[in-house]
Structures are given as C-alpha cells and as structure tokens.
C-alpha positions in Angstrom: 0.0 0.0 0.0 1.3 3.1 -0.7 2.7 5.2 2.3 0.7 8.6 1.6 -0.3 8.2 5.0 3.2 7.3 6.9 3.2 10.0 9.4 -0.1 10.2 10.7 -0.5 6.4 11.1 2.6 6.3 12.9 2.0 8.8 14.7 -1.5 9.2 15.9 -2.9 6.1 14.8 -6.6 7.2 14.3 -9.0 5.5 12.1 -10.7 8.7 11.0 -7.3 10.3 9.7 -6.7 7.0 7.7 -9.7 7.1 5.8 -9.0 11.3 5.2 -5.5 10.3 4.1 -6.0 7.3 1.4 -8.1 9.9 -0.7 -5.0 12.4 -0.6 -4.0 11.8 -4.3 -2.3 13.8 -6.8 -5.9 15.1 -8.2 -5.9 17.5 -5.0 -2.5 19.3 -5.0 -3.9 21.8 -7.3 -6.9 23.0 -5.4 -7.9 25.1 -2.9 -7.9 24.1 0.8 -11.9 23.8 2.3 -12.4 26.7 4.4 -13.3 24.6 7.4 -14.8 26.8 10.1 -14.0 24.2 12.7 -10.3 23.5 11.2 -8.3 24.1 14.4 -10.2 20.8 15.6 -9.0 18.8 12.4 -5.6 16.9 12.6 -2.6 19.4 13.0 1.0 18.1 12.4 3.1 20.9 12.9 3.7 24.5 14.1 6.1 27.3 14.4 6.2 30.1 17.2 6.6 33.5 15.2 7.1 36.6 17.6 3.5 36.9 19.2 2.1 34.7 16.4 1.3 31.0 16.2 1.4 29.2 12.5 0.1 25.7 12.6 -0.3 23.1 9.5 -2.6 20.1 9.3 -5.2 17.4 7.0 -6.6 18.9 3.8 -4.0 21.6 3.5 -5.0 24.1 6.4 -2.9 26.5 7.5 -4.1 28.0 10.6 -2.8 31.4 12.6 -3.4 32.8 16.2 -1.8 36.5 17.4 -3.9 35.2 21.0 -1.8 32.5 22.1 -3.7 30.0 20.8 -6.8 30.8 21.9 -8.3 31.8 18.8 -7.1 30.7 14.9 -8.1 31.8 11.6 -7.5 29.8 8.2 -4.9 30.8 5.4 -6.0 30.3 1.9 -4.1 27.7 0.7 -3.8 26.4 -2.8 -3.9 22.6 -2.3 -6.2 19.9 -0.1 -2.8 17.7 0.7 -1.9 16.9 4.0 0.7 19.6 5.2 3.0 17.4 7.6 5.4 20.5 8.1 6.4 24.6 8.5 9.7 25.9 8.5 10.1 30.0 8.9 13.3 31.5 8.8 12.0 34.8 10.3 8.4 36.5 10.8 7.7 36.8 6.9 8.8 34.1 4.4 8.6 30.1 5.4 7.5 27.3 3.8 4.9 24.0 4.2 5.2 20.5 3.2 3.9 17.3 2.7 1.4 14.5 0.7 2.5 14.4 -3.3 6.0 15.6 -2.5 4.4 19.2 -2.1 5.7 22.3 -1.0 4.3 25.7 -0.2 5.9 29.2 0.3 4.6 32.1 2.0 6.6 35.8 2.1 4.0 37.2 3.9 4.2 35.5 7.3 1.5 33.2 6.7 -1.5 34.8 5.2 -1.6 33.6 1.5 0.6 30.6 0.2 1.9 29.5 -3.5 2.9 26.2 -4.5 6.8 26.0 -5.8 6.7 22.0 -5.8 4.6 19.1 -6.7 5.4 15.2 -7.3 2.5 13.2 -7.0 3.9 10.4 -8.8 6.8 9.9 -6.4 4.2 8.6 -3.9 6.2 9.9 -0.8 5.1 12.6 1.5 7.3 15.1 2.6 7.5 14.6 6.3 10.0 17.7 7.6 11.6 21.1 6.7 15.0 22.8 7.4 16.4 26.0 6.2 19.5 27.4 6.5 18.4 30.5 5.0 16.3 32.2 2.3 17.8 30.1 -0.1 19.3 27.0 1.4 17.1 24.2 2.4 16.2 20.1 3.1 13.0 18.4 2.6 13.2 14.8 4.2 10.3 11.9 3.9 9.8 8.6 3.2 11.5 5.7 1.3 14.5 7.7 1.7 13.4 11.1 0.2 15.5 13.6 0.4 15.2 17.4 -1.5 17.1 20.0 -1.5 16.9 23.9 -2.6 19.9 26.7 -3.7 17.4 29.1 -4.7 14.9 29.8 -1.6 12.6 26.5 -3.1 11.8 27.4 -6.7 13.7 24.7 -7.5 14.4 21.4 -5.8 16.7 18.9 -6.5 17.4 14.7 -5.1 20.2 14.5 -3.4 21.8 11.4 -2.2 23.1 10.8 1.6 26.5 10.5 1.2 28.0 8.9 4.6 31.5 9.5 5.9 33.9 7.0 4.1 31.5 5.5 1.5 29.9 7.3 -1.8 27.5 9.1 -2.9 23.9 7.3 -3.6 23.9 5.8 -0.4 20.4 6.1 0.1 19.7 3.1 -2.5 22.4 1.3 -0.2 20.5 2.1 2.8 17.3 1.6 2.0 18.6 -2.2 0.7 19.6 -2.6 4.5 16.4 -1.6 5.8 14.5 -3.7 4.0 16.5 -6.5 4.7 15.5 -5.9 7.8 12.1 -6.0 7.1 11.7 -2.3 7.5 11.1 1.1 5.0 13.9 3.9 5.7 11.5 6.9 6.0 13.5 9.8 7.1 10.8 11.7 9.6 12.8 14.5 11.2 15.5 17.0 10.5 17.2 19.2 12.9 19.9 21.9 13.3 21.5 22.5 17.0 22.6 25.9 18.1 26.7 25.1 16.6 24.9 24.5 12.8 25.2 21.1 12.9 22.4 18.7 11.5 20.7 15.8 12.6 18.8 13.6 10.3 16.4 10.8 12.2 14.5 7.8 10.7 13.1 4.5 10.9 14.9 1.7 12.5 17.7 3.4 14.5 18.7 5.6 12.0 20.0 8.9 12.7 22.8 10.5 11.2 24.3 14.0 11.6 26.5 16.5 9.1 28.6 19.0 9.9 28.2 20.8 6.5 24.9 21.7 6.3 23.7 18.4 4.8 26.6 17.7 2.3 28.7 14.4 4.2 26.2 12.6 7.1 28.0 10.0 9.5 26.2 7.7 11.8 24.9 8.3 15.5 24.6 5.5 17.2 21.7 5.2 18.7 21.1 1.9 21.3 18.0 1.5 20.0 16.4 -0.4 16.3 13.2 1.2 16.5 11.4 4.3 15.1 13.1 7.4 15.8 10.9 10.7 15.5 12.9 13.8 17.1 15.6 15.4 18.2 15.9 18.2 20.4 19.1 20.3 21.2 19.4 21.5 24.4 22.6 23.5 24.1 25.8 23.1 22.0 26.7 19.5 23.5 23.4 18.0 24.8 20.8 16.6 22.9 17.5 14.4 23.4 16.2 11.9 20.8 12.9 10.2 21.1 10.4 8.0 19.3 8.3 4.6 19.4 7.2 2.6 22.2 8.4 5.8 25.2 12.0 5.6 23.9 13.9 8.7 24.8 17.8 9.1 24.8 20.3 11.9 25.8 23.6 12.8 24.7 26.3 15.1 26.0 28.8 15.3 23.3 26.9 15.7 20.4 25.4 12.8 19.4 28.5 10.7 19.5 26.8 8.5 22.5 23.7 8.2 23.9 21.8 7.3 27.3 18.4 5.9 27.7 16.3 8.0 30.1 13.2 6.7 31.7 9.9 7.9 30.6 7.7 5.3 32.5 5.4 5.3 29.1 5.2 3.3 26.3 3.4 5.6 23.8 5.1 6.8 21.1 6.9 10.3 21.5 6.7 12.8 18.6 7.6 16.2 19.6 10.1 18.2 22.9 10.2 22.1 23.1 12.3 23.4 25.8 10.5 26.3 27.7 11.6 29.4 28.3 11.8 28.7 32.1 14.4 26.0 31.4 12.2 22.9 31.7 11.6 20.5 28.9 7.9 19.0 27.4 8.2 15.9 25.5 4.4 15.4 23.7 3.1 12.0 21.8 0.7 9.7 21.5 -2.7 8.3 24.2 -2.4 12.0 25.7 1.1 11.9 27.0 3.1 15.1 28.1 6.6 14.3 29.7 7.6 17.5 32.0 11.3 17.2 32.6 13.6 18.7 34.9 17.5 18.3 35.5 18.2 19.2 32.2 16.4 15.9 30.7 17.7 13.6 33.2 14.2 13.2 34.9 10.2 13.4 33.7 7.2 13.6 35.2 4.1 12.1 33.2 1.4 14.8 32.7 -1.3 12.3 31.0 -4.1 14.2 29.5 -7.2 12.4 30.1 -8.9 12.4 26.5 -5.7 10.3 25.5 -5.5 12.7 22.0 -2.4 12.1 20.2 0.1 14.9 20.3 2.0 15.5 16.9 3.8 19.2 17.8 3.9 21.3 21.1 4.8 24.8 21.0 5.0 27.4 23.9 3.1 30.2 23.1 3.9 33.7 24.4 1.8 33.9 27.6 3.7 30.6 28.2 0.8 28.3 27.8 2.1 25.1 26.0 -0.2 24.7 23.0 -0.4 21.1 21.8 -1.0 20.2 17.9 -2.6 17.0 17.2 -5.6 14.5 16.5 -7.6 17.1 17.8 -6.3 20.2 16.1 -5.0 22.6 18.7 -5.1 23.1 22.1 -3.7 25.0 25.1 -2.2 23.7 28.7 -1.8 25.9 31.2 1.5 24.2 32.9 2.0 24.0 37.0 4.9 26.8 37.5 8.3 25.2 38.1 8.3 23.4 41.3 4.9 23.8 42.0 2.5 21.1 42.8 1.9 19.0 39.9 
C-alpha cells in the first residue's frame, strides 16, 4: 500500500485520519484548501512560534494562525487539499509548508496567503520535515529515503543522495537495501539543526545521522536503539534528546556521538520536545502523553491528558501556555509553574 499516510499512522494512529489520508491523491494538489470553520479541531501536524504569532499546519491543507496565544485561529487560503505534515520559517515573513505528493508551499507574507513552488504526485512519498538554512538554502526529508534539496529559496528542488563519511554518494539506495533486509522502509521523519549548525537527520529503524556541513557528508549516530526514531531536540551546543516509538527517549552530551536511555515510564510513542523558556523540557506524543522534565532531561514527570489525544507538535506560546498540535487540532495547557504542585 502506498505510504501517503506514513506520518499520521505512525504517529497518531486514528481510524478517522486513515480514511481522510487514502483519498490524498495527486488530483488534490492543485486546489484550494476547504475553508473549514471548525479546522483548528482537524488533525494538525506541525507549528512554528513567530514573535507573538502562532502558525500551525494540518489534514486537507489548512494553514491555521493565532496572534492570541492559541486561543483563537483563523485559516490561510491555501492552494492545495494535501496533507501539510510541516512549516519551517526563517523569520516573521517568508517560510515554507510541506507534505502529501511531495508538495511544497511558500509564503513571504508570514503566513496569510501561500503559492505552491513543488509538486510530485507520482513519487508517492510525502514530505514529512523542513529545514532552512536561510532564504535560499534548504532540506525536505520523507519517506523511502526522500531527500530534496533547494539553492534558490525553493523554486527549484533537486534529489540528493546521503553521502555517509567514508562511502559514496547514492547511499540512500544502499541504505534503504539494508532496511529492507530488515524488514523495515527507511523513511527519514525528522530533521534538525542544533545551536553550533550542525544537522541531525532521524529515521526508521535506529537511523539517525548528523552532518557537519549543512547536509553535504552525514556519518552515523549510534543510537542503542532499532526502533522508530521521531525527534531530536538540542538543548545547548553539547546535549541533545532523541525520542520515538514505544516511550524511547535518549540523551547525549557530546553531540550525538553517544547516547543514554532516560526513563519515561510510558510506552506511547513520542513525537515532539520544546524546551520552555523557564528552562524545563515538554516531551508530547501519543494516548495523551506530556513528559515535563527537569534536571536538564535527566528526569520526567508524566502529565497524562485524560482524552488520551495524540500529540504531533507542542509549542510554547507567548503567555507561556504550552499549545499542543494534534488528532484534535489545537489546544492550550496551562503548565503547573516550576516546582509547584503538579
């Protein structure tokens, strides 16, 4: 079966979001998003904090904003009905969406109206994360191994293989031969920069590689761990988190060079960390899980939502409120202050 739906199955596992995603075909890239009066309760998979303003993408192609925090959103007009699985700004004006038929979106006016600068329905990969570098330097990572990239702020985009540190280039066909030896597809779901420039690439099965070039060479971090790997959050030049299936979250302290398993005491899936501007850490997933960690990652305390939603993105919004994207489009959480009673 084709993996149009990768993501979201993964991630938030919901029969209703299944049936919306199998009729995501090419046919749709082209028209307009449904204005949907009730679309900050449909399926939102990412978000982006811009200033005082809140950008958050989702099923059908909406683009939602908020300048309240989250209390309040209003559609963008968008021109396609894909599912937008990510948003990547590189200041308060011009960023770009992604997703379903290998499309991607720009915007230079911070959100309100969108064009479409690539489309490739046929490739039957979605587009499952964003990075830029700048207004003209960029990666769009997804599944079986996809892997874009952009000199010229998106108009054009271009494959590009992972080369790995002492092999050649086209690895990707090598890698994805491993992974399926192994009875698994290499999807790449998540691509990150840390505060020194370098770049973290994380996938099925293990996988996670990072570059010190902006995306040029890649060699392997070795994760102690075979399963799905969703995130990565940097939590200073050195120390970094990694998370994904089953509860599995791991930290490093030089880099990414090795890892230790910290105890969630979950097994849901974990999708998404922010670190807040108080210093504490929120780790968001599936079955209404929100991880609150202290001691610099080292320890969490499970905040379980009692709906259970699946959590695709958490952002902190101004006020501080942590606003959670997800199977039930957005919502706010008004966290206990640091130290308080939980």
């Amino acid at each position: 079966m084709p993996c149009t739906f990768f993501r979201q199955l993964l991630r938030l596992l919901l029969p209703a979001a299944l049936a919306l995603l199998l009729v995501s075909s090419g046919s749709l890239h082209a028209a307009e998003a449904e204005r949907a009066p009730l679309a900050e309760r449909s399926l939102l998979l990412d978000g982006q904090v811009l200033g005082d303003r809140l950008v958050a993408v989702g099923e059908r192609g909406h683009i939602l904003l908020s300048t309240d925090a989250g209390r309040s959103w209003r559609q963008s007009p968008v021109p396609t009905r894909v599912t937008l699985t990510s948003v990547f700004f590189i200041d308060d004006r011009q960023g770009w969406a992604a997703g379903h038929d290998a499309t991607i979106l720009r915007t230079r006016d911070g959100g309100a109206t969108w064009q479409t600068v690539f489309a490739d329905p046929e490739r039957d990969a979605p587009i499952l994360d964003l990075w830029f570098r700048d207004s003209r330097h960029g990666l769009a990572v997804g599944a079986y191994g996809l892997l874009l990239v952009t000199n010229d702020g998106g108009d054009s985009w271009q494959d590009q293989g992972l080369t790995i540190s002492g092999t050649h280039p086209a690895k990707v066909d090598a890698l994805l031969d491993e992974a399926a030896t192994r009875g698994i597809d290499l999807h790449f779901n998540h691509v990150q920069a840390t505060p020194i420039g370098q770049l973290f690439l994380a996938g099925e099965g293990g996988h996670l590689y990072r570059s010190s070039d902006g995306g040029k060479h890649w060699e392997q971090s070795p994760v102690p761990y075979a399963g799905s790997l969703f995130g990565l959050l940097p939590l200073d030049d050195r120390r970094l988190l990694v998370f994904g299936l089953r509860g599995h979250l791991f930290f490093s302290a030089d880099q990414g060079r090795h890892w230790e398993v910290v105890e969630t005491g979950t097994d849901a899936t974990l999708n998404d960390a922010v670190r807040l501007r108080d210093g504490r850490i929120a780790v968001v997933g599936l079955a209404g899980t929100v991880l609150l960690g202290t001691d610099n990652g080292a320890r969490f305390e499970l905040l379980a939502q009692p709906d259970r939603a699946g959590f695709s993105r958490a952002l902190e919004a101004p006020d501080g409120a942590l606003i959670l994207l997800g199977a039930q489009g957005a919502r706010r959480l008004e966290l206990p202050p640091p130290g308080g009673p939980r």
